[in-house]
C-alpha positions as CSV (number, residue, x, y, z in Angstrom):
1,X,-25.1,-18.8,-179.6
2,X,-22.5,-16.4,-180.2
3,X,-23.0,-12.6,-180.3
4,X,-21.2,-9.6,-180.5
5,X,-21.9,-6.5,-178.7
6,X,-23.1,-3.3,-180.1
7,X,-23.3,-1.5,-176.9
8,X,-21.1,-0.5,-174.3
9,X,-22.5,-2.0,-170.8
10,X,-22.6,0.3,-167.3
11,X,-19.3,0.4,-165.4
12,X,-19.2,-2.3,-163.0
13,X,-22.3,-4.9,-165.0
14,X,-21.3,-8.5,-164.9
15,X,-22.9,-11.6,-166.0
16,X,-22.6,-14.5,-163.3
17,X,-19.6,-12.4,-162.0
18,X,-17.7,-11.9,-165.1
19,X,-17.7,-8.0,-166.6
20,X,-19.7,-7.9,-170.2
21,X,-17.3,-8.3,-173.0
22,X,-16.3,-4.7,-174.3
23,X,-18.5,-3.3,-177.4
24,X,-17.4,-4.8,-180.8
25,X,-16.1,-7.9,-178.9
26,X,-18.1,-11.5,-179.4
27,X,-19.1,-13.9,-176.9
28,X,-21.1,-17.2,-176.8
29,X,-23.8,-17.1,-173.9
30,X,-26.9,-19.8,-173.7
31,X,-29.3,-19.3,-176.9
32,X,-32.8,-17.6,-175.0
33,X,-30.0,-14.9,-173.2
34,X,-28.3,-14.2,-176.5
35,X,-31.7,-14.1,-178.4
36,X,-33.0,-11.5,-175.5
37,X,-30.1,-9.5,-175.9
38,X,-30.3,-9.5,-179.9
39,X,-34.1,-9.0,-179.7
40,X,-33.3,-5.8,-177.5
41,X,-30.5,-4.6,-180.1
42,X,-27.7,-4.9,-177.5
43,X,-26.1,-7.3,-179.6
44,X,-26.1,-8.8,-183.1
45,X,-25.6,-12.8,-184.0
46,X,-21.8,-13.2,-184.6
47,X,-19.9,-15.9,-186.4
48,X,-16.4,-17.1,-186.7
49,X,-16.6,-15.4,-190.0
50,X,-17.4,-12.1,-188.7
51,X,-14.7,-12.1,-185.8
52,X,-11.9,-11.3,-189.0
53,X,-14.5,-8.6,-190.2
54,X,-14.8,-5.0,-189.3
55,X,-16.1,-4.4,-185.8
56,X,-20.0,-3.9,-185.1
57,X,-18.7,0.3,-184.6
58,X,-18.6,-0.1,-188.4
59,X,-22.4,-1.6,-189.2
60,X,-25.4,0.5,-189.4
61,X,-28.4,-0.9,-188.1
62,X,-31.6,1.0,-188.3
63,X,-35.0,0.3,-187.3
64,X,-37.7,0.7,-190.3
65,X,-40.0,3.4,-190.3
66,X,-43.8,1.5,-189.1
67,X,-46.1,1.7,-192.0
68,X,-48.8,4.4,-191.2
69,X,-51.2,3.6,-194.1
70,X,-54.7,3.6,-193.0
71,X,-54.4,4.9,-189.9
72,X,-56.2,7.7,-188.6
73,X,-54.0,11.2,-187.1
């Protein structure tokens, strides 16, 4: 699965030995490790298309607000 970074990782991280691509950049790791790291919000999905695209810097991605209907303060 290919991904592309929206974070910058710690000074020094590696995966298997290699340092974590830089944020913006894509990379195709094993489909349950790219889905974890998507899942987490680490990284976003990433397709050949999007590598001629603006960088992930440039996409806003926001949580939405949990419906509170009902509930009790």
């Amino acid at each position: 699965m290919r991904i592309r970074m929206l974070v910058e990782m710690p000074e020094g991280a590696t995966r298997n030995g290699v340092p974590w691509p830089a944020k913006g950049e894509a990379v195709d790791l094993p489909t349950a490790e790219a889905a974890h790291l998507v899942a987490a919000g680490v990284a976003e999905e990433a397709t050949d298309e999007d590598d001629a695209q603006a960088p992930a810097e440039a996409k806003s991605r926001r949580r939405k607000a949990a419906d509170t209907e009902g509930e009790a303060p």
